[in-house]
N, C-alpha and C positions, 0 to 999 in steps of 0.2 A: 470403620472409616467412611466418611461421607465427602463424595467428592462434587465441587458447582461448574460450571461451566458459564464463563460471561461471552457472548458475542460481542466481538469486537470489530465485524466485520459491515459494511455498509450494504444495506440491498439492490441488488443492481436492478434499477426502473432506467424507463425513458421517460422521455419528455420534461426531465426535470436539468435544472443546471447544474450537472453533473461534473460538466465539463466542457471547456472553450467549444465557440460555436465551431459547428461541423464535426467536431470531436466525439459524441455523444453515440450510447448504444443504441439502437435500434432495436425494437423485440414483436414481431409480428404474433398475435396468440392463435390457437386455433381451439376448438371444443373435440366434442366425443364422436357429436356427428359429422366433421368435416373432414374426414378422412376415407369417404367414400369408395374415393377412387385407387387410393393406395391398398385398401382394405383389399376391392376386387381384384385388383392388379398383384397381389400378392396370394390371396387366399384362394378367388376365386366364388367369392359368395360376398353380400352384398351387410351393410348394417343391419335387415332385418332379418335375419339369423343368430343374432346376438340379445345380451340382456335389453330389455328397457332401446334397442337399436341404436348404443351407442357404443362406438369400438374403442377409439385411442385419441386422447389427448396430446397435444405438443405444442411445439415453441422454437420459431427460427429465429436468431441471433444475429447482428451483424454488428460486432465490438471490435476494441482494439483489446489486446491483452495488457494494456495498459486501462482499460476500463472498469469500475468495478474497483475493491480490492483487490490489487495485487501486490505480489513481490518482485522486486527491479532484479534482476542482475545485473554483474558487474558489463556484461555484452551492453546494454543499454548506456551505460556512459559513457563508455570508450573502447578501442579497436583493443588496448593492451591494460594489464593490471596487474600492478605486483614488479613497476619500473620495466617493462617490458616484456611480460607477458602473454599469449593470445589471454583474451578475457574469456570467463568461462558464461556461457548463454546457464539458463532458467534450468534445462536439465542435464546440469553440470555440479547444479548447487550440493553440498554437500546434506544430505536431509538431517544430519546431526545438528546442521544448526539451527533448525527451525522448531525445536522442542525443547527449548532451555528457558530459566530462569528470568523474569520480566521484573524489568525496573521503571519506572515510570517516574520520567520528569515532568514537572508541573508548568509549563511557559507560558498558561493562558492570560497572562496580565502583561506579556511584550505585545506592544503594538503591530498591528498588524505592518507586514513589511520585513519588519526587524528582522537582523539576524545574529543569529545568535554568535557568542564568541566560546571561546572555552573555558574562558573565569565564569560564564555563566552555568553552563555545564557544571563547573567546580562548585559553586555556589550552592547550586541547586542538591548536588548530591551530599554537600556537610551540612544541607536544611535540612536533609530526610535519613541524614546519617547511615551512609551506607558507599561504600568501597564497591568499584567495580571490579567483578571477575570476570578473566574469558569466558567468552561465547556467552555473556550476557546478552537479551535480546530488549535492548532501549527504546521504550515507545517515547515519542513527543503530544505531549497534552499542550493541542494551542485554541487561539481563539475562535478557529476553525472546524473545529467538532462538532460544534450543537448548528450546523450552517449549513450538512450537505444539502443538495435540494434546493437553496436557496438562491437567491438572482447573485449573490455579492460571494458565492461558497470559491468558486475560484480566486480571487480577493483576497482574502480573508488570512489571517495565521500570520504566524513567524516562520522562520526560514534557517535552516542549519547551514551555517556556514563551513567555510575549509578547516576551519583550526577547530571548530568546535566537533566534526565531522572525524579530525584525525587524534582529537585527542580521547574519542570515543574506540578509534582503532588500533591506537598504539599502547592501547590498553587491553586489546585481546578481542572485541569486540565485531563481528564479524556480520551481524544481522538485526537492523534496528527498523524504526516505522513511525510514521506522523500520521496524524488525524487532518491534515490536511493535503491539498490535490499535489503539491508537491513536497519534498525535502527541500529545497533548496525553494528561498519566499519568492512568490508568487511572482509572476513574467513583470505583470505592473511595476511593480516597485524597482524590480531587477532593468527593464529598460531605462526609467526614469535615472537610477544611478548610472548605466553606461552612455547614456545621452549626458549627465554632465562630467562626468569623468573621462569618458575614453578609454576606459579602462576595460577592457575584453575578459579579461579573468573573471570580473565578475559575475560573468553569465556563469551557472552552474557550477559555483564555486563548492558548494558540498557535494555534488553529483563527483564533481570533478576529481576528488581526492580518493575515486577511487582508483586512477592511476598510479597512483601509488600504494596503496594498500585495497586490493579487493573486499568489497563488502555486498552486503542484498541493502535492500531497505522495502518496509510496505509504505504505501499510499493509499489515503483515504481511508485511514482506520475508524472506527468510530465507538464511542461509547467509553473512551478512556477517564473521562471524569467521575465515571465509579468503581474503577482501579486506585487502590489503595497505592504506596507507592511501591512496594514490595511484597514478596510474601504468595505470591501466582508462579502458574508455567505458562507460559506462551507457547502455541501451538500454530504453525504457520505453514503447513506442507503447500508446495503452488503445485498446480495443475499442469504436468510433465509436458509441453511443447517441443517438439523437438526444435535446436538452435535455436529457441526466443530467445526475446530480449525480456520479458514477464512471464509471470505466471499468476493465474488467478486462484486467490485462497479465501476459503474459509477458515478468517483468523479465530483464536477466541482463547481469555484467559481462563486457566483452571485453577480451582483451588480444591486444595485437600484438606 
């Protein structure tokens, strides 16, 4: 048995538009020789004791845990989950669910903005002919995948909405992911509806429904358009933070 591994997971760079201004990771590099002073501060002897006088490489970080791929907990959308609740933070999530079977819907031809409903969801899954089972883990292929990096990548995709969000849940569904910066479409589009409507629910209308049914979701997946639409495992462990509201993974589909 031969088993493939796809990355599905985005490289976390700076200086790219990653993410809304001021949002963005920061990553200071260092080489082999810059570590001089830690070196003697620790060891006591200097880089030229060592191979070629070069000691330790490294790398200071300054993200959010929403940077990068990650996976949302239900903590991040709201105080209660599951009609009241406490939500459960990032290292709360169950890790059964982040090693299950991957479905992948196709939505790179809605317009960017859009959001999705659940006859599309419906639709989608009697085009690729296949029944959800619990603890399926639903990627969204939008028009935001081949964009990260790019000036317009926050922009960019469709958007899961409430009904499409709970009819993903109330089918068992507990851990799903888009290739774009958010689940729920993009701030743009999302104010321009509550500026003519007034209508407040709109904001975080898919985030939102996990009030009522706890769920994870990833952000910023990438590489889903060489996902078949079935027929992989999805592998998504996040990086244990105590009480986050994320966790950063390296996601990636497997095939056997």
């Amino acid at each position: 048995m031969t088993r493939r591994f796809v990355d599905i997971s985005v490289p976390l760079r700076a200086g790219i538009k990653s993410d809304p201004p001021g949002l963005e990771p920061k990553i200071q590099y260092f080489g082999h020789k810059d570590g001089l002073d830690d070196l003697e501060a620790l060891m006591g002897f200097g880089n030229d004791k060592l191979p070629d006088g070069e000691a330790w490489a490294f790398e200071n970080v300054q993200m959010s845990t929403h940077n990068g791929t990650h996976l949302d907990a239900p903590w991040h959308y709201h105080s209660t989950m599951d009609g009241g609740k406490p939500s459960a933070t990032i290292d709360e999530i169950p890790l059964d669910w982040c090693f299950r079977p991957g479905v992948k819907l196709d939505f790179r031809e809605k317009p960017d903005g859009y959001i999705c409903a659940a006859a599309d969801v419906e639709h989608e899954l009697s085009r690729i002919n296949y029944e959800l089972q619990p603890f399926d883990i639903v990627l969204i292929n939008t028009s935001a995948g081949t964009r990260y990096g790019e000036d317009d990548y926050v922009d960019r995709g469709c958007g899961m909405g409430r009904d499409a969000t709970l009819y993903l849940l109330n089918r068992g569904v507990r851990l799903a992911g888009t290739d774009g910066w958010s689940w729920d479409a993009p701030f743009r589009f999302t104010r321009e509806r509550i500026a003519r409507t007034r209508d407040y629910s709109l904001f975080w209308e898919g985030h939102k429904a996990g009030r009522e049914i706890g769920y994870c979701h990833l952000e910023k997946l990438h590489n889903l358009e060489s996902l078949p639409a079935t027929g992989f495992t999805v592998c998504c462990f996040p990086v244990k933070v105590e009480r986050a509201s994320a966790g950063w993974t390296r996601a990636v589909a497997i095939f056997e």
